[in-house]
N, C-alpha and C positions, 0 to 999 in steps of 0.2 A: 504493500500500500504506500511506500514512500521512497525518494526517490534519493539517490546516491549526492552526495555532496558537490560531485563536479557538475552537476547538473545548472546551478544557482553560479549566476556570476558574482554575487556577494560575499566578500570575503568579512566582513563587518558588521555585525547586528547590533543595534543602541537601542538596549531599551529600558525602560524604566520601570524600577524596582520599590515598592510600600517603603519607601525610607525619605525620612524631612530633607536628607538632601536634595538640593536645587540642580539637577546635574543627573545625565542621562548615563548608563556603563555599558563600554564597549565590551562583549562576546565575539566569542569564533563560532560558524553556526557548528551544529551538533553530526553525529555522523549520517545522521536521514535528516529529510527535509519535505515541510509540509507537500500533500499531493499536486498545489499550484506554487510550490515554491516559496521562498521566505517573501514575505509581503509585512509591512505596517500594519498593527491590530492584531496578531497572532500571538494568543497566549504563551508563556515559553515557561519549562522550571528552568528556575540557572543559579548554579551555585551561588553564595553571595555569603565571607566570611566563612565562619564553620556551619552553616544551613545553608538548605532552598527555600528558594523562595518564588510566588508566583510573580510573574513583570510583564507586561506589555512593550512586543518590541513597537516602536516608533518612527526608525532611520535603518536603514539598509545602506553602505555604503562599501568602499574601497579604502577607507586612508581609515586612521586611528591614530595620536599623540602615543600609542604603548608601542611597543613592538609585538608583532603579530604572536609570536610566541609566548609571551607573558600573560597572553586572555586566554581566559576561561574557555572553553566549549560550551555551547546550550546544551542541560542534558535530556531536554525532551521537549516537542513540541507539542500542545493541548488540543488546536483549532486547524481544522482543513482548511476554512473561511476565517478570514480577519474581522474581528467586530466589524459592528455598524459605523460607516465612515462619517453620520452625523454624530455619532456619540463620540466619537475620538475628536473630533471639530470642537463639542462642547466641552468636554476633559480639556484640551489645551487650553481652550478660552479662559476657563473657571481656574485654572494653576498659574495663565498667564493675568490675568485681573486681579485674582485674590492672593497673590504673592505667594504662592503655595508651591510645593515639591509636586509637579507632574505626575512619578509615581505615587503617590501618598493619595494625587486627586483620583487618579484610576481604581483605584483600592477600593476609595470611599465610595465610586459611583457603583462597582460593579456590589451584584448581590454576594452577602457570604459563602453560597457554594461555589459563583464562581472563583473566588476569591481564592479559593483551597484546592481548586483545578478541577472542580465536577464539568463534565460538557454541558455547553451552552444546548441543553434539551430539555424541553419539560416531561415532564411523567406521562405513561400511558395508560390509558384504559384500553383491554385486550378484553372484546366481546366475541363468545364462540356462538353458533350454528350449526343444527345438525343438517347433515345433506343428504340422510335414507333413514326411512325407518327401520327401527331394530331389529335385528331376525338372527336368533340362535345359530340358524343351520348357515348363513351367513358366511363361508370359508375363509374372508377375516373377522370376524369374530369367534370363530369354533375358539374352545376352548380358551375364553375371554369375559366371565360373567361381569367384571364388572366392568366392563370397559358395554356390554349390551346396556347395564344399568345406567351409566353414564349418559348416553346414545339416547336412551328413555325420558331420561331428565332432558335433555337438549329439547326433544320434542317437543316437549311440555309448555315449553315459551320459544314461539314460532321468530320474537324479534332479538330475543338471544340470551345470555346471563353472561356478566362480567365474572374473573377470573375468581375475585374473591369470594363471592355467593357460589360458587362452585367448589372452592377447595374449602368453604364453611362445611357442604356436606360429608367431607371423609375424601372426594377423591384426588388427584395428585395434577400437577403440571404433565407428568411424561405421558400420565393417560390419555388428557387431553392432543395433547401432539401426535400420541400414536394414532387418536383416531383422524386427526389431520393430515397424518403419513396415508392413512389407509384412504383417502377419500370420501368420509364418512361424516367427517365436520370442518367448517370453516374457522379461521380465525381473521377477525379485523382488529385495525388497530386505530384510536382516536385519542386526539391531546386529552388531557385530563383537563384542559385551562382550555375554556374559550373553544368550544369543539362542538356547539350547534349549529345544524346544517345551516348552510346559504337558505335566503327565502326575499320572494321579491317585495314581500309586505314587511316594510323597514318599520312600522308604526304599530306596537299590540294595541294602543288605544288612542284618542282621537287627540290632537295638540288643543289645547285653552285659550277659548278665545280673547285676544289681546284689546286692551286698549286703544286709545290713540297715541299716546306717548312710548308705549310697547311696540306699536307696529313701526312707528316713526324711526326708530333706534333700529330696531329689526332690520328696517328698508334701508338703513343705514350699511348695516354690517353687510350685509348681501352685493354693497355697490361691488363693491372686489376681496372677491373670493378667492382671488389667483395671485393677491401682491400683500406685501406689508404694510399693514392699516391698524396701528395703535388706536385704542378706542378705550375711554375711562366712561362705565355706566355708573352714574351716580346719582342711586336711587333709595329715597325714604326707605325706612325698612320695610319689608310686608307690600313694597312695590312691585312686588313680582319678575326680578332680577333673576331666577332660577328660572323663569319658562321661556324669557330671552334665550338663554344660556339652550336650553333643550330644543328652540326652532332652528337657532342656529346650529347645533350639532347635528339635528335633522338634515341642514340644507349641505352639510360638510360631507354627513358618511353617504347618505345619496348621490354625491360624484366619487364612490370609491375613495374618501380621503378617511384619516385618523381625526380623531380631537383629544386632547389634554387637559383635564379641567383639575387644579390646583384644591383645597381646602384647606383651610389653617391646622383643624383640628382632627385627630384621627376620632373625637366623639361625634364627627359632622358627616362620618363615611358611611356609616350603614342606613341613615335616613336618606343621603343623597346615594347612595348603591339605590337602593329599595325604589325611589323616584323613578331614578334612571331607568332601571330595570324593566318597570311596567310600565313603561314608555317605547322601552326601544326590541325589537323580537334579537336584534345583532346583540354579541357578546360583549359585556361593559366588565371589565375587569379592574380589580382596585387594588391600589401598593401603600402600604403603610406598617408603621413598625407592630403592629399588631398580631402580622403577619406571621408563620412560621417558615423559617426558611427555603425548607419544598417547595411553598403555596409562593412564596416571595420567587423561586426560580420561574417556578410556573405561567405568572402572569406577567415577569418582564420577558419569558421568552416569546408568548403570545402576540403581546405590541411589538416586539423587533420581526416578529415573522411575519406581523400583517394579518392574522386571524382575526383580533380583537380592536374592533374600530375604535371602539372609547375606552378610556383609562381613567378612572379618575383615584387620586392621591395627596399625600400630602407631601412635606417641602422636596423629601429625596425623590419622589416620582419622576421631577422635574429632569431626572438624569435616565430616564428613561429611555430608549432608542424606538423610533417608528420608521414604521417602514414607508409612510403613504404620508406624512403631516398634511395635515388642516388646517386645523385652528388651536391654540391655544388660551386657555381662558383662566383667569386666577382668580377666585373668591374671596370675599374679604380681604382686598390686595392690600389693607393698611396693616393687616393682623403682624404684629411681632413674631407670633412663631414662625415666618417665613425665613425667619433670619437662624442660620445654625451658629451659635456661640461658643463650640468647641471644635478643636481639631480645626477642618476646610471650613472658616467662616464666611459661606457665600451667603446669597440672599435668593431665593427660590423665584421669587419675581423680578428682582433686575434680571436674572441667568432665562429666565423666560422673554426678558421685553430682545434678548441680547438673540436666543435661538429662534423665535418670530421671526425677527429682520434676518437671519441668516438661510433661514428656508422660506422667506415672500410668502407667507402665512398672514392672515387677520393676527390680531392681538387684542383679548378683550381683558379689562381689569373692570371688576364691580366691589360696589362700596357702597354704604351709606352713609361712610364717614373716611371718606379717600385719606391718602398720608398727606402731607405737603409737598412732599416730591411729585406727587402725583398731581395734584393739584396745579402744582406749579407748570409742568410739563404743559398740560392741557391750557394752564393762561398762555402760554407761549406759541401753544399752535401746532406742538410738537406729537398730540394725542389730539384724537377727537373727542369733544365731552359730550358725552350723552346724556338727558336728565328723564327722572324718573320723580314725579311730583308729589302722585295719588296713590296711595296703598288699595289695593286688591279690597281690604273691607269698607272702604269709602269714608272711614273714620280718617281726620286730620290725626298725626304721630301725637302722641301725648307731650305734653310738654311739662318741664321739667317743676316742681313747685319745691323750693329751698327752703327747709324749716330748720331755726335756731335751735339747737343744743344746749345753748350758754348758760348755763345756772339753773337746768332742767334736768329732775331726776333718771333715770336708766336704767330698764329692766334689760338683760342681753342684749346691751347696746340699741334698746329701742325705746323712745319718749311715749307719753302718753297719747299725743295726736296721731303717732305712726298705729297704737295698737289701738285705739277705736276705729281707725280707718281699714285695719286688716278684719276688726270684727263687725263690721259694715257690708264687707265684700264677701265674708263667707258666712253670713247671714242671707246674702243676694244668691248665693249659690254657685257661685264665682270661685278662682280660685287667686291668690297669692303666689307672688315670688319675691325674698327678702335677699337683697343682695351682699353680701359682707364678704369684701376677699381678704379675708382671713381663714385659714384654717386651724384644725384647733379648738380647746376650751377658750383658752385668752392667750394674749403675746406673752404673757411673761406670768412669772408668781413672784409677788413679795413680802421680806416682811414687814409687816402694821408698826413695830416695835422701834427699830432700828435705821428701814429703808433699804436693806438686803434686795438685791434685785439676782433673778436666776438668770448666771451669764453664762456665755458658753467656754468652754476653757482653751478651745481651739483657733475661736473666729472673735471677732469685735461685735457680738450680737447679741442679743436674749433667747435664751432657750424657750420655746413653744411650749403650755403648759396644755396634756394632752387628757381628756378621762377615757379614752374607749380606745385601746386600755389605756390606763394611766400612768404617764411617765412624764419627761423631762425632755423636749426632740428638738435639735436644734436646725433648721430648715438650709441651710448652709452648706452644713459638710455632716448630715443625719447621725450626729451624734448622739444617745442616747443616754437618759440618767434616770434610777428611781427619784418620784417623785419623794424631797423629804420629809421627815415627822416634825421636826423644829429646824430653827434660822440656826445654819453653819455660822454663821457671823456671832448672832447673840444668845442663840438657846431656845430664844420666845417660841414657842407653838400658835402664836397669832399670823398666819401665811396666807397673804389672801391673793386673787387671780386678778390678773390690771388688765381691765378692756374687757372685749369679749370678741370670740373666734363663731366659728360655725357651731361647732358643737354645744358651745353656752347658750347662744338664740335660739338652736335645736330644744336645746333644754329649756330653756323659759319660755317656748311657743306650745308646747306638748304641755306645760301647767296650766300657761294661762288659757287654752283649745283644748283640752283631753278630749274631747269628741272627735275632733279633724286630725287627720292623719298628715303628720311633718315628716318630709321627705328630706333628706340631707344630699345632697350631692356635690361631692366635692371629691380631689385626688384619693383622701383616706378613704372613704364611702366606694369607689370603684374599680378600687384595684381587680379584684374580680375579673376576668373576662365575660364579657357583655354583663356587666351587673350595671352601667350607666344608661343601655339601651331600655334594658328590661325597667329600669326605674323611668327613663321618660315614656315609655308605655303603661304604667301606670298610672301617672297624668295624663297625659294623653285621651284615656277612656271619661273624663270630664265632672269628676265628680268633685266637691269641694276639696280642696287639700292646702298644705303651704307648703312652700318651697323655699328650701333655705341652699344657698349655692355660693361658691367664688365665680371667676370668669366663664370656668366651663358655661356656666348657663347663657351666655352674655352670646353667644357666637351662632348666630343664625339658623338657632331653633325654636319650630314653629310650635309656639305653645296657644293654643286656641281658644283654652278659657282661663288664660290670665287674663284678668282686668286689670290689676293695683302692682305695682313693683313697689319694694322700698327701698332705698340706699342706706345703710345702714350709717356708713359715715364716707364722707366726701371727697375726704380731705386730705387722703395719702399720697397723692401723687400733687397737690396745689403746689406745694414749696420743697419738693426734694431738688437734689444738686443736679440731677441729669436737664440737661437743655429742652428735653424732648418729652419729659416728664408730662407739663402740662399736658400738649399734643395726647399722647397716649392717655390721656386719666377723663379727658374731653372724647373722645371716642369710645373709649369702656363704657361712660355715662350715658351717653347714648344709645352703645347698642345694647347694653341692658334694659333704656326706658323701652327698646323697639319690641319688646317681648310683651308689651301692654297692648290692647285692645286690638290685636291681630285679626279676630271674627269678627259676631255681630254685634259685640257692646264695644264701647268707647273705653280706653283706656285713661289710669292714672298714673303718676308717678311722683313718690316722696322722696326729696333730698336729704337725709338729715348734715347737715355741717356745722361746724363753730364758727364760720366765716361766710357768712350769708351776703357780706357787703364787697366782697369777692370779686373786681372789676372785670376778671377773668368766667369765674360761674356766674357770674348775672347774666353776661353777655350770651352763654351758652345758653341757659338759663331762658332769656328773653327775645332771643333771636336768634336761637339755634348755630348749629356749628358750621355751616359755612362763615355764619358773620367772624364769628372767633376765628377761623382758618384763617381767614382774611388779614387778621389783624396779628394772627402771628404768622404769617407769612412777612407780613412789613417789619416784623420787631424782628424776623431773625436777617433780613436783609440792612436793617443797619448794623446789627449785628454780627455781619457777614459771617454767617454762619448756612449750613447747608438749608435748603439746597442751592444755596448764593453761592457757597465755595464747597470743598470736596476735600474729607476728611481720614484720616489713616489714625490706628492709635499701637504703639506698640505696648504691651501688656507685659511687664516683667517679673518675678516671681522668684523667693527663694526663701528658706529655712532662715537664713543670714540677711537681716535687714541692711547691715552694711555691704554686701554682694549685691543687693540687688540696684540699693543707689547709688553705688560707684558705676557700675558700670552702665547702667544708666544715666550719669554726669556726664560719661567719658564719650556715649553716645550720643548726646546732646551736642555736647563741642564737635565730636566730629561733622556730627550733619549739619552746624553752624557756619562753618566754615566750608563745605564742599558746595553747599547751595549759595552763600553769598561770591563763588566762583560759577554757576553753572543754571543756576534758577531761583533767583533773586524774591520772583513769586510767591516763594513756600514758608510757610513759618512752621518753629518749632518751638512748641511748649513743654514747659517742663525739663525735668522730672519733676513728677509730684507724686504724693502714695494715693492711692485709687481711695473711693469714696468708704470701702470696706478694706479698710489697711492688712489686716491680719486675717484669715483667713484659710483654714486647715492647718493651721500652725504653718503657715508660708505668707510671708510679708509680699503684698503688691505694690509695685508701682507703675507709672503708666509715664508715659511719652507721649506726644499730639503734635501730629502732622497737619496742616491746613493750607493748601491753594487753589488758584483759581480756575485752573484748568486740568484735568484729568492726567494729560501727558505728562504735566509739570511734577501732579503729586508723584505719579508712578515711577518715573525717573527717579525719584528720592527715595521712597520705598524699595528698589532693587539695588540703589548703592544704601543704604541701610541693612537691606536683609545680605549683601554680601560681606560686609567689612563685620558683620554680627556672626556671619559660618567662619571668618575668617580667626576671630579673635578666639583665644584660649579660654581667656576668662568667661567666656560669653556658653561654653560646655556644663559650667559648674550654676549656672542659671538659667531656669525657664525661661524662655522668652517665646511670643504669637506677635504676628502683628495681623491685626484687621483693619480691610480694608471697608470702608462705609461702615463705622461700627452705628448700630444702634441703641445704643447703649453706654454709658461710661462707669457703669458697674464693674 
């Protein structure tokens, strides 16, 4: 099956090996050579150190800086076929943008089997057929009873039985075969992923009839179908942004193409699976870490073969390889989660607006509460904006009503206006959802006595004070403590809980309501697999309930007989250090009121805050979040801050707080002095220690990149990340650098 070495005029294979370095490693190819020859994309083991390891070769060449003799041989090759030649386009992109090790990006895109050298195949289903009926005197069957018994069975289901409901009864794989040898049964074979017939009725059930501002946008996306057309829908919540999203996937896989549709949350996959599904008769397969690894090979081998016209996933999806591209479409494209914060910190939606333009695909982003980048793009003219006014229930969006805290007693962090209001709406038959992104009893335990606060001993934070069960958790670095008897500090037994978490409002909603059944949903609450699905079907069925939740709830689930949201407190994201804080805490607000009055009654929504006079929540508050976007659009352009300028942060880390700011000083000077030689444009701040200094028992500090043009930053970025592989000292400390962080956490 393969071919002798003189065959390939390549004396030279470079390819790239899961290691941070920036730098591809020359090979001599191996003694056989794939069936079409060494090509770019071909899996390869290749020694590397004292191990193998899996690498993508990359470069096929003649010349090498080693002497031919000094490299390694490839000791075996994986693929006949080279990956998907878009997916190798996006690897490069995503290592060459996000200052990353090529190998390291390859790693991260491909799924863990292939990772470990399993062939790029998904599983099969192997259904048998009988092809005679049984007959003893049969001269292959004589002296064969159970292979007749077998033959018997087959009969039995004229459309066939898979391998495993056959070897459930007692009989064996070689019986089967032999009666396949003998002409007696068929065997077919079908993906396991994505493997229902072709059929020309592309629609199981009938598309929703659209608005005027539905169709308008529709009639939009459809101008070109064939080119690159960025398009930002930004629609109220409850506007019906998902049936958009499914005429146009209608209009995409009906010319034979793929679509890609993005979701922040993997808790957002199985009601958009489930949508999709009974919409579309074609295979809609979904990638998310929920996955197990089989089912994970299965469906990204599905989309590269072209079986499975739609995909939908969350941020890693995005590296998925299609055979046929259409369209891509990202949901809630303002969501946070798109951004991965360890390891490859790409952004799932810029790497999407970047693979669009690279395949002349549409580009749709929807929002009810766009980013600012986003925003901004489309005042530019660089995005089409779309609007979406009127919600599907003909109810105006509830609008925000900000009630004082100030010198107001609290039951699990809820005033007295909040809990007649919730016992108003499930008196009406209605149900509640009580927002608090806390998890948790309370943030913290202390003592009454002394002022003993439970800190964490690893990080700069307060330990989480947890009852179910009860301990001590610190959300940081999950360190764990029994909860104490008395204050380590003073002795007192007086320890009381500060604030309140989910769990606390869980518990003081279930006293003050013993009738109504309180649903908790939060991280602790669902670890479970499908235990978050099965709890919003619980609501769902529409009987009175209350809903106590963090974000999870906030992300574009259709809750139908919510009326009344309440915010529990407002005020965590108003005044933290991050730039972007507001931004994000103005969008959560939002899309949590959007869970109010989605059907046929009108919704509410309670603010509770200590800062009601808030120039920032009024505005939110009083005229909604574009007026706010708007205005902090203008604040961060005098500001010059993104997306007026373009941002890099390097993130430094170590045991040795003096390791990590020296050589971070020393980092500083150098990049001071190389840019006021070469790109005058770029400034550099810092070092300073990150907003959470200590943390796992390893001190951070952080560097901050800022200019005005992309090429200018990146240029500084790749002399930064080289004189950092270059420096000794630079081995004995963590160091990431991200690029667009979102975050300065």
């Amino acid at each position: 099956m393969s071919n002798p070495i003189s065959s390939t005029p390549f004396r030279i294979l470079r390819v790239a090996v899961p290691t941070p370095l920036r730098r591809l490693f020359d090979y001599r190819p191996g003694r056989n050579s794939p069936p079409g020859g060494w090509q770019p994309g071909i899996r390869v083991r290749v020694p590397f150190g004292r191990r193998q390891v899996i690498g993508v070769i990359m470069e096929c060449g003649d010349h090498s800086d080693f002497p031919l003799d000094q490299l390694k041989p490839v000791a075996d090759w994986l693929d006949a076929e080279p990956l998907p030649e878009d997916w190798l386009w996006l690897c490069r992109f995503t290592a060459r943008y996000y200052q990353h090790s090529l190998g390291d990006t390859l790693h991260q895109a491909l799924p863990v089997l292939l990772r470990q050298g399993r062939p790029l195949a998904g599983r099969i289903l192997e259904r048998w057929q009988a092809l005679a009926q049984p007959d003893a005197a049969d001269p292959r069957l004589k002296r064969a009873p159970r292979q007749v018994e077998l033959l018997a069975m087959l009969c039995q289901h004229p459309q066939g039985l898979h391998t495993q409901a056959i070897l459930a009864q007692g009989y064996s794989r070689e019986q089967l075969m032999t009666l396949v040898d003998k002409q007696l049964a068929t065997r077919h074979e079908t993906p396991l992923t994505a493997a229902e017939p072709a059929t020309d009725q592309l629609l199981a059930e009938p598309a929703l009839p659209l608005n005027r501002e539905q169709a308008a946008a529709l009639a939009t996306l459809h101008e070109r179908l064939d080119a690159f057309h960025p398009c930002l829908l930004h629609g109220v919540t409850g506007s019906g942004k998902t049936e958009v999203y499914l005429q146009l996937i209608e209009a995409v896989v009906a010319r034979g193409r793929q679509a890609l549709l993005l979701v922040p949350e993997i808790g957002l996959t199985p009601q958009t699976l489930a949508r999709f599904r009974s919409r579309f008769r074609v295979p809609v397969v979904a990638l998310h870490s929920g996955l197990t690894d089989n089912e994970r090979l299965d469906a990204w081998e599905a989309v590269a073969s072209g079986r499975a016209p739609i995909v939908i996933g969350t941020r890693s999806a995005i590296f998925t390889p299609l055979a046929r591209p259409g369209v891509i479409i990202v949901d809630e494209e303002h969501d946070s989660s798109f951004k991965q914060h360890e390891g490859l910190r790409y952004h799932a939606r810029d790497l999407a607006v970047a693979r669009a333009k690279h395949h002349a695909i549409p580009l749709l982003l929807g929002s009810a509460t766009p980013s600012l980048e986003s925003l901004y793009h489309a005042g530019r003219g660089n995005y089409r904006h779309l609007h979406l006014t009127r919600r599907a229930s003909r109810h105006a969006p509830a609008r925000l009503e900000l009630i004082d805290l100030r010198g107001r007693p609290r039951q699990g962090g809820l005033i007295a206006p909040a809990i007649e209001a919730i016992r108003a709406t499930l008196e009406a038959g209605h149900q509640v959802l009580v927002f608090i992104n806390r998890r948790g009893f309370a943030p913290t335990l202390a003592c009454h006595a002394c002022g003993w606060l439970a800190d964490c001993d690893s990080c700069d934070a307060r330990m989480t004070l947890h009852r179910q069960p009860p301990m001590l958790a610190c959300h940081h670095c999950d360190k764990r403590r029994p909860v104490p008897d008395a204050c380590p500090s003073c002795g007192s037994a007086d320890l009381r809980p500060l604030g309140s978490g989910t769990e606390r409002t869980e518990e003081t909603l279930a006293a003050l309501f013993p009738k109504v059944p309180v649903h908790r949903i939060d991280r602790d609450s669902t670890r479970r697999r499908d235990a978050f699905e099965q709890l919003l079907g619980e609501v769902r069925r529409g009987e009175p309930c209350l809903l106590v939740g963090t974000q999870m709830l906030a992300k574009g689930h259709h809750l139908p007989h919510v009326t009344l949201v309440i915010v529990v407190n407002a005020d965590a994201g108003l005044y933290a250090s991050d730039f972007r804080a507001l931004e994000h805490s103005a969008q959560l607000l939002v899309q949590v009121a959007g869970r109010a009055g989605r059907a046929s009654h009108p919704g509410r929504v309670l603010v509770q805050t200590l800062h009601t006079d808030d120039p920032h929540l009024r505005l939110l508050a009083d005229q909604g979040y574009d007026a706010l976007a708007e205005q902090l659009l203008e604040e961060r352009r005098a500001a010059a801050l993104p997306p007026f300028r373009f941002l890099a942060l390097l993130r430094l880390e170590s045991p040795k707080e003096e390791a990590a700011t020296a050589l971070g000083r020393e980092a500083a000077d150098m990049l001071r002095q190389w840019v006021a030689e070469h790109t005058p444009d770029v400034n550099c701040m810092g070092p300073v220690p990150a907003p959470m200094e200590r943390r796992q028992n390893r001190y951070h500090m952080q560097l901050m990149l800022s200019a005005g043009r992309r090429s200018q930053l990146h240029a500084a970025c790749a002399r930064l990340t080289s004189w950092l592989e270059a420096k000794p000292e630079a081995r004995r400390v963590r160091w990431s650098l991200d690029v667009d962080p979102q975050t300065l956490g």
